[in-house]
C-alpha positions, 0 to 999 in steps of 0.5 A: 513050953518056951516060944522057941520050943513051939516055934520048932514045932510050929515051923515045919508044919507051917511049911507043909502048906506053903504054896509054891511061891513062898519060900520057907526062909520067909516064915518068921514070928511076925509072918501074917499067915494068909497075907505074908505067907499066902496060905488059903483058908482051906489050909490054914484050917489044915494048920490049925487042926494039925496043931491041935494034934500035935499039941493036943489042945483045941481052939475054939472059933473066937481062938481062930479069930486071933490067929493072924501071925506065927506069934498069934499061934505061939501065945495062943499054943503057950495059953492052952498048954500052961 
């Protein structure tokens, strides 16, 4: 699976959880998830267990640890699917 076919699939989940005052025309591959993005820890974990849903795989804690920026998720989705 290319980066550009997670990112299609990672994007709209990453929206689901944005809060009110970030716009999704600010997520992009270099978006720090809790800092640029403001997502909360409570759905971030939320995004990490959609994720594991939707591309069957499963991170383990030293994963989650990795997981700053869309790109982090991207190389972490690509690692566990090849």
């Amino acid at each position: 699976m290319t980066s550009q076919e997670i990112y299609t699939k990672l994007e709209p989940i990453i929206k689901t959880y944005l809060p009110e005052d970030v716009s999704a025309n600010e997520i992009n591959r270099k978006s720090d998830l809790t800092r640029e993005l403001n997502i909360n820890s409570a759905h971030l974990v939320d995004i990490i267990l959609d994720i594991e849903d939707i591309f069957n795989i499963e991170f383990k804690n030293e994963d989650m640890e990795q997981l700053r920026n869309v790109n982090d998720a991207i190389l972490l989705i690509q690692k566990k699917t090849s």
